[in-house]
N, C-alpha and C positions, 0 to 999 in steps of 0.2 A: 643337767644331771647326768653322771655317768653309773649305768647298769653295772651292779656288780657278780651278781648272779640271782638264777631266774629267780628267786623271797626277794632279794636285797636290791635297795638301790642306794647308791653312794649320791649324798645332792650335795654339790659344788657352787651351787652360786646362793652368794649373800641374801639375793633380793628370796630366791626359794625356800632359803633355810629361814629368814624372817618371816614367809606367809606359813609355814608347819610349824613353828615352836606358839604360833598362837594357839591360846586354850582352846575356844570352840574348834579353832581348825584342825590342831592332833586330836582332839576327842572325833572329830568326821575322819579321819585317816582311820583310826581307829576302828571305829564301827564299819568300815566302808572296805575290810579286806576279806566282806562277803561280798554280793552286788544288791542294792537297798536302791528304793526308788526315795526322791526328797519328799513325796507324803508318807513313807513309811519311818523314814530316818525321823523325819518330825514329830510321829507319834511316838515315837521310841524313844526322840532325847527329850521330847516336853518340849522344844524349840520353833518360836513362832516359824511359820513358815517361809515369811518372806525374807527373814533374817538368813534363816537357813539356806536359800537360796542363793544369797549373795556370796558366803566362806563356799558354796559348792563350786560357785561359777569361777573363784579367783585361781581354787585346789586344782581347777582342771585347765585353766589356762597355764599354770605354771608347770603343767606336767605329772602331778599328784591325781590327779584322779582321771580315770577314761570312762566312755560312755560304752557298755556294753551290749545294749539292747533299747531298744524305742517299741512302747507299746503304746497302739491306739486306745483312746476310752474317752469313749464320744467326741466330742469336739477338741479335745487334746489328744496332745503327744507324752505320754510320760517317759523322760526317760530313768534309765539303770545304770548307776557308775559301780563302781568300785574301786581301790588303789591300786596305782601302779606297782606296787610290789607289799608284799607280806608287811616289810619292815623298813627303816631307811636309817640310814648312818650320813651325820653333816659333814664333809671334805674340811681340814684344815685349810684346803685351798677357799674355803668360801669367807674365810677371815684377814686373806691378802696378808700382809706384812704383818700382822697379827698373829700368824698361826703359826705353831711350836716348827722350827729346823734343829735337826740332826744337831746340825756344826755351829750352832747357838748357845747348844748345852754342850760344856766343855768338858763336864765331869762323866765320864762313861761310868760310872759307879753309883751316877745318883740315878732317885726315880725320874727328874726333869727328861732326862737321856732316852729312859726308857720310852717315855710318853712320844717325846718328839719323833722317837724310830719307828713309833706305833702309829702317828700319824703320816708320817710319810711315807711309810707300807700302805696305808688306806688310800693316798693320794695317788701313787703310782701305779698298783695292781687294779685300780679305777679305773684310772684312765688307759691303762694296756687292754684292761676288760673292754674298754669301750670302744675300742678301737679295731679289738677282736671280730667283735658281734658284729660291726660294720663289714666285717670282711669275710663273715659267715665262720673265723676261726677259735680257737679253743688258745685261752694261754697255757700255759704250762706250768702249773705252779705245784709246788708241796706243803704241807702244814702238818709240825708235829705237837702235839697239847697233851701236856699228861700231868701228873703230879706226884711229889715225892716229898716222904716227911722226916727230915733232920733230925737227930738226935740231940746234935750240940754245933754251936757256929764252930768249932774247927772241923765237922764232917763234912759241913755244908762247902766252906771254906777246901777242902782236899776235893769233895766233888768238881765244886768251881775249878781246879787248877787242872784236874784228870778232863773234867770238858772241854777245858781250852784247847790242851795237847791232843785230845782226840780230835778236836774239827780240825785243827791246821795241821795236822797228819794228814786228813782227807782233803784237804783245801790244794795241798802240796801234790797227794798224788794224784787228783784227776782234772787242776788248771793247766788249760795250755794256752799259753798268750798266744802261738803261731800258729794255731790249728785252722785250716783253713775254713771259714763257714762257720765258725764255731761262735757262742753266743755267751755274752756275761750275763752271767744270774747274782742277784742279791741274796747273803745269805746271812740270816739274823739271827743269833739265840737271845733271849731272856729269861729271866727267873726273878719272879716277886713274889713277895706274901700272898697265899690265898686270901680274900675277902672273908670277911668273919660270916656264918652262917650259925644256923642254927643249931648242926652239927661238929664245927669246928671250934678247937678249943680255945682259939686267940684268932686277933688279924693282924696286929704285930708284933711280933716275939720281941722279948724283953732282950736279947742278944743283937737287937735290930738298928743297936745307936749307931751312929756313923763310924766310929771305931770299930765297927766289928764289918763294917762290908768289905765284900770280894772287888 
């Protein structure tokens, strides 16, 4: 599993993201990003005990759960887990030749594109993350997330063109392939439909057919 920051961990291998996408065992990840002893978890899920023991013992071999604390009470030990991290996100990397590339999806216009650049952003800044933390250092990263509501697909469409020419105005003035020391950063924009909420008045605009993309 590669740390993504201190909530977050990115799990990378197959056999880990197969023991957390099971039911009882994301319902214990879940419950467990307080710290819960397995006789209290079992009162709380209605879950025989000894069952419960076994999804606890597998969560914590594979890195999902840690033991926080051991309390004596009488002739036992009980211990206290909780999850390794708040939340966790599966690495494309844990599906091998499976999982979505860049240079796969050919069309930079479709959502395929999108996806794929969005996993290999996850897979990358993971594993830099990981690699950081080993070293006691910080990556260096930026994120910008905001949202903006169209009028009509040709604004959307003039925005699209005014942001292109504004990043590779910037792209232009501050690369330098000779600089001595100097360090390549990935730099990615996207733009999709918000997700339909309860507040929002579609999730995808009827000007959203293929003919009408940027």
């Amino acid at each position: 599993m590669k740390p993504a920051d201190p909530g977050v961990t990115v799990i990378d291998s197959p056999e880990t993201a197969a023991t957390a996408l099971r039911g009882t065992r994301r319902t214990l990840l879940a419950a467990l990003t307080e710290p819960a002893s397995a006789a209290g978890l079992a009162r709380r899920l209605g879950l025989p005990r000894q069952r419960l023991n076994y999804h606890l013992k597998v969560l914590e071999q594979c890195g999902l759960l840690e033991c926080v604390e051991e309390r004596r009470k009488g002739n036992c030990t009980e211990r206290v887990l909780r999850a390794t991290a708040r939340s966790f996100v599966i690495s494309p990397d844990a599906l091998g030749a499976l999982g979505p590339t860049a240079e796969a999806a050919h069309d930079r216009l479709s959502a395929s594109y999108v996806v794929a650049v969005a996993a290999r952003t996850i897979s990358e800044v993971s594993a830099l993350e990981s690699r950081a933390r080993s070293e006691h250092k910080r990556v260096s990263t930026l994120a910008i997330d905001s949202e903006i509501r169209f009028a009509s697909a040709e604004t959307r469409a003039a925005f699209a063109s005014e942001l292109t020419d504004r990043v590779a105005e910037l792209v232009a003035k501050y690369h330098d392939a000779s600089a001595p020391g100097g360090r390549h950063f990935r730099l990615v924009t996207v733009a999709h439909p918000r997700p339909h909420t309860a507040t929002s008045d579609t999730s995808i605009h009827p000007d959203s057919s293929p003919a009408n993309k940027e």
